[in-house]
N, C-alpha and C positions, 0 to 999 in steps of 0.2 A: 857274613858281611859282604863278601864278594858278590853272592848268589843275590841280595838286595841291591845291589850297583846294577847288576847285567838285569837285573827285571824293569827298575826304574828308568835306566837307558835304553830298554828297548821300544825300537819303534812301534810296533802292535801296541805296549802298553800308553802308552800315550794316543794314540789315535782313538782307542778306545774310552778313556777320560774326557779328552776333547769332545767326543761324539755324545756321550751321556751329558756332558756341562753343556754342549748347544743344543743338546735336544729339550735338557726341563725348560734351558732361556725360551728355545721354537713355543714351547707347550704352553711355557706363562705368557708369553707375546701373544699367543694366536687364543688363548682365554680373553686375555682383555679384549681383544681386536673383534673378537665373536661377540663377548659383553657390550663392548661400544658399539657396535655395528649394528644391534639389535636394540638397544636404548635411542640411535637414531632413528630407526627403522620403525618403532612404537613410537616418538614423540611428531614423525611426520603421517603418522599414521594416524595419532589420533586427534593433530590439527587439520585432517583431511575428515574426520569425523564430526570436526567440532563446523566446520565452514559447514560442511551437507546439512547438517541439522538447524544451524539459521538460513542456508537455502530456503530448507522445507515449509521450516516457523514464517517466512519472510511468505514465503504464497499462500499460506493460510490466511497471514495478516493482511494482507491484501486481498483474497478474498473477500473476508469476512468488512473489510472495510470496504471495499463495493460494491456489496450488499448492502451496507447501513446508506452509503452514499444515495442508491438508490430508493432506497426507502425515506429516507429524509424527503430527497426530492420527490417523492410522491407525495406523504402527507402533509408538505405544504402547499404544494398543488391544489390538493383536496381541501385544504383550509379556507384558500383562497377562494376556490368554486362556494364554498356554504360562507365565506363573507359577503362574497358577491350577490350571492342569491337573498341573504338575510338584512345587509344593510346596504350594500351600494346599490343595488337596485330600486329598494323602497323606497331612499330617500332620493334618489334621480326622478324617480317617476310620481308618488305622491307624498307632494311636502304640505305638512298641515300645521299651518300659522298659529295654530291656536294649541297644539297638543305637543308634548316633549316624544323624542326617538329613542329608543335606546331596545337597542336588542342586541346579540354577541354568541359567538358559539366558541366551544373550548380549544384552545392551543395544545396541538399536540405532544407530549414528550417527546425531545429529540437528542440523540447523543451520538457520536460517532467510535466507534470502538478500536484502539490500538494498543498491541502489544508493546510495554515500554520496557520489556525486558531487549530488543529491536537494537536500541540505541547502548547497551553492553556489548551486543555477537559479534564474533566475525567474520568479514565477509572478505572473498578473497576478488573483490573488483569496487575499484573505487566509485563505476556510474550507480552502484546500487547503493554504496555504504553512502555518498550525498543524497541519491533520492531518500533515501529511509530518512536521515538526517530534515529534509526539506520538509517531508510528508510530516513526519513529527508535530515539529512546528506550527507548522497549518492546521493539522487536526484539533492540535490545544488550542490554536485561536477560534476556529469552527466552532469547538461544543462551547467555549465561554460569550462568542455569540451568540448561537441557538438559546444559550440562558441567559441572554439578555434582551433577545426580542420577546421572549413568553414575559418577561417584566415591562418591559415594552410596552405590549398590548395589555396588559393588565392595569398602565397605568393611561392609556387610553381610556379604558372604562373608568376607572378613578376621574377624570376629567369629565366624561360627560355626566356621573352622577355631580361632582361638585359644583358643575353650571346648573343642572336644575335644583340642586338646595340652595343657590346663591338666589334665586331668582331670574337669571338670564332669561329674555323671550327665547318661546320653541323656535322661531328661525333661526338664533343666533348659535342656538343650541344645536340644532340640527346642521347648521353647515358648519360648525365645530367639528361634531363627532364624522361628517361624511369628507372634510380634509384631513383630520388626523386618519382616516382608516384608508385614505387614496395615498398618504405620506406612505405608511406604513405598508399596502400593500406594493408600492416603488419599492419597497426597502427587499420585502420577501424576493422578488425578483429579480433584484441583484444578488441578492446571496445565492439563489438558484443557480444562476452564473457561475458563480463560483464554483458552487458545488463541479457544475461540468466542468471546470478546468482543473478540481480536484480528483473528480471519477479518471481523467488523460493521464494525471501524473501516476495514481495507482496502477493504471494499469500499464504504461510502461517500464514502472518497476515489476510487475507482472511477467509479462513478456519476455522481459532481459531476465528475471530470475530463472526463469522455466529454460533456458537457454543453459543454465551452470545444471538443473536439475536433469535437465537430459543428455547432458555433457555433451554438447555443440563445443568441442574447442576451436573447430575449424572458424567458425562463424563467430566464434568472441574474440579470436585473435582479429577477426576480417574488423572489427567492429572497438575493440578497446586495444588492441595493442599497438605501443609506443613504438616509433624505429629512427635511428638515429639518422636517416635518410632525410626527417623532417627536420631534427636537434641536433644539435650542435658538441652539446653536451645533457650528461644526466643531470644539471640543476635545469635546463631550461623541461627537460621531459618532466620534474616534480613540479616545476612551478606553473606546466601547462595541465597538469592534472587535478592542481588547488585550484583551476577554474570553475566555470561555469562553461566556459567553450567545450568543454571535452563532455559536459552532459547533449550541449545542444546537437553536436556532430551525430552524435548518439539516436538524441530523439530523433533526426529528419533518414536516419537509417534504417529505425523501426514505424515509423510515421505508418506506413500502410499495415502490417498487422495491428497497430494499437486502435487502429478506426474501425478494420474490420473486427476486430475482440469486440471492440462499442457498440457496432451495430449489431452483430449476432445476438449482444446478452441482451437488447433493447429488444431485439424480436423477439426473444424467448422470452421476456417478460411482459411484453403486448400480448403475447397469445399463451401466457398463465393467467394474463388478468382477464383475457376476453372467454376463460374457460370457468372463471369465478362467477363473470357476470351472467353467465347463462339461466335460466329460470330450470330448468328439468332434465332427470338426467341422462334424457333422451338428447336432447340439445346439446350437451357435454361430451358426452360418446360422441355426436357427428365431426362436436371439434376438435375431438383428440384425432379419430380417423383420417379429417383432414390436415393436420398437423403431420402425423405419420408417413401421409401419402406426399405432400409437399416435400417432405425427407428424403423421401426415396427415390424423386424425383431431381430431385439438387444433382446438379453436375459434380460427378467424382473428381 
C-alpha cells in the first residue's frame, strides 16, 4: 500500500499521464484541424473549378453567338439585295397599268444560339454576371423577332394575292405590294442595327471574360475593383455595383480592344467571303497567298 502512495505521488508519474492525456487531446485536435483544413481547401477549390468552367462555357457562348450574329446579318443582307433586284427594281422602273406584280424570294431561317444553362453558373465578377443577364434577354427578343418578320413577309404576299382575287386595279396593286416591301425593308434595317449593337455587347463580354481566362488579375482589379477611397461604406459599394454605371465605367475601358476585336473578325470575314467568291482555284490560291503575305507584313 505504501509502495502505491510513493508511485502515485511521484512527480515522473504524473508528468508522464499528463503528457500521454495531452498528446491523444494534440492528436484528436490536429486530426480534425487537418480534416477541416482540407474540406476548406476542397470546397474553395472546387468553386475555383466551378467559376473556370463558366469562364470557359461563357467564351464559347459568345463565340458561337457572334458567329450567328454575323451570319444573320448577312443573310439578311442578302435577302435584301434579291428583293431589291426582284421586286423594287421592277416595279420602280416598269409599272404596267394593265398587268398584276407579284414576284418574292424566300426568307431565310434565322435564330440566334445561347446557352441558357449561362444564367445558372457562376461567375466570380459582377460586369460579366449582368452582361450574360442583359445578353440573355435580347437574344430571346432577337430570335422571337426574326420569327416574326418571316411571318411578316409572308403576310405581305398574303396581301398582294388577296388584292388580285379582290379585283383591285394592277396600279393599286402594284404600289400596294412596292410600299409594303419599302415598309418592311426600313424594318430589316433597323434590326441590322440592332444586330450591331448586339455583336458590341458580346463581345465585350468576350473580352472581359478572356481577361478571368488568362488570369489578368492585375488588370481586373485596375478595371472592377471596388475601394473604399470612392465609398463610404460597403452598402453604398453593393448598391453601386446593382448599377448599370459600374457596366458603363467598364465598357469605355475596354472600348478600344472591343472595336479592334470588330474589325479584325469583319476583315477576316470579307476576305473568307472574297475567297468563296472566286471562280478557280487558281484565283483562290492567289488569295490565300495574299492574305498570308498581308500577315506577315502586319506590324508586331
Amino acid at each position: 500500500m505504501n509502495n502505491l502512495l510513493v508511485y502515485l505521488h511521484s512527480d515522473s508519474t504524473l508528468i508522464y499521464k499528463w503528457q500521454d492525456f495531452l498528446g491523444s487531446i494534440a492528436g484528436v485536435i490536429g486530426a480534425i484541424f487537418v480534416a477541416f483544413f482540407g474540406f476548406v481547401l476542397n470546397h474553395y477549390y472546387q468553386k475555383y473549378k466551378e467559376v473556370r468552367e463558366s469562364a470557359r462555357r461563357i467564351e464559347i457562348a459568345m463565340a458561337l453567338g457572334l458567329n450567328d450574329l454575323y451570319d444573320t446579318e448577312k443573310h439578311l443582307n442578302d435577302f435584301l439585295t434579291r428583293l431589291n433586284q426582284i421586286v423594287i427594281q421592277p416595279l420602280q422602273i416598269m409599272v404596267q397599268p394593265t398587268q398584276y406584280f407579284f414576284s418574292k424570294t424566300n426568307f431565310p431561317p434565322l435564330v440566334i444560339s445561347l446557352d441558357a444553362e449561362l444564367l445558372r453558373a457562376k461567375h466570380s465578377s459582377y460586369y460579366v454576371h449582368n452582361k450574360v443577364l442583359i445578353i440573355h434577354k435580347n437574344i430571346e427578343q432577337t430570335n422571337r423577332m426574326l420569327a416574326e418578320m418571316k411571318i411578316e413577309y409572308e403576310r405581305i404576299i398574303e396581301t398582294a394575292k388577296f388584292l388580285m382575287v379582290q379585283g383591285a386595279t394592277p396600279t393599286n396593286q402594284q404600289h400596294e405590294y412596292l410600299s409594303n416591301n419599302k415598309s418592311f425593308i426600313d424594318f430589316i434595317n433597323n434590326v441590322i442595327d440592332q444586330l450591331k449593337i448586339a455583336r458590341k455587347v458580346l463581345a465585350q463580354t468576350k473580352i472581359y471574360n478572356l481577361k478571368f481566362l488568362n488570369k489578368e488579375r492585375i488588370s481586373i482589379w485596375g478595371l472592377e475593383g471596388i475601394s473604399f477611397k470612392f465609398f463610404s461604406c460597403k452598402r453604398e459599394i453593393e448598391e453601386y455595383k446593382s448599377t448599370l454605371a459600374c457596366l458603363d465605367r467598364i465598357d469605355k475601358q475596354i472600348n478600344t480592344e472591343v472595336d479592334k476585336s470588330l474589325t479584325d473578325a469583319e476583315e477576316r470575314r470579307d476576305g473568307y467571303e472574297n475567297i468563296k467568291t472566286a471562280h478557280t482555284f487558281k484565283e483562290r490560291l492567289i488569295q490565300v497567298m495574299r492574305g498570308i503575305r498581308d500577315w506577315l507584313n502586319e506590324p508586331k
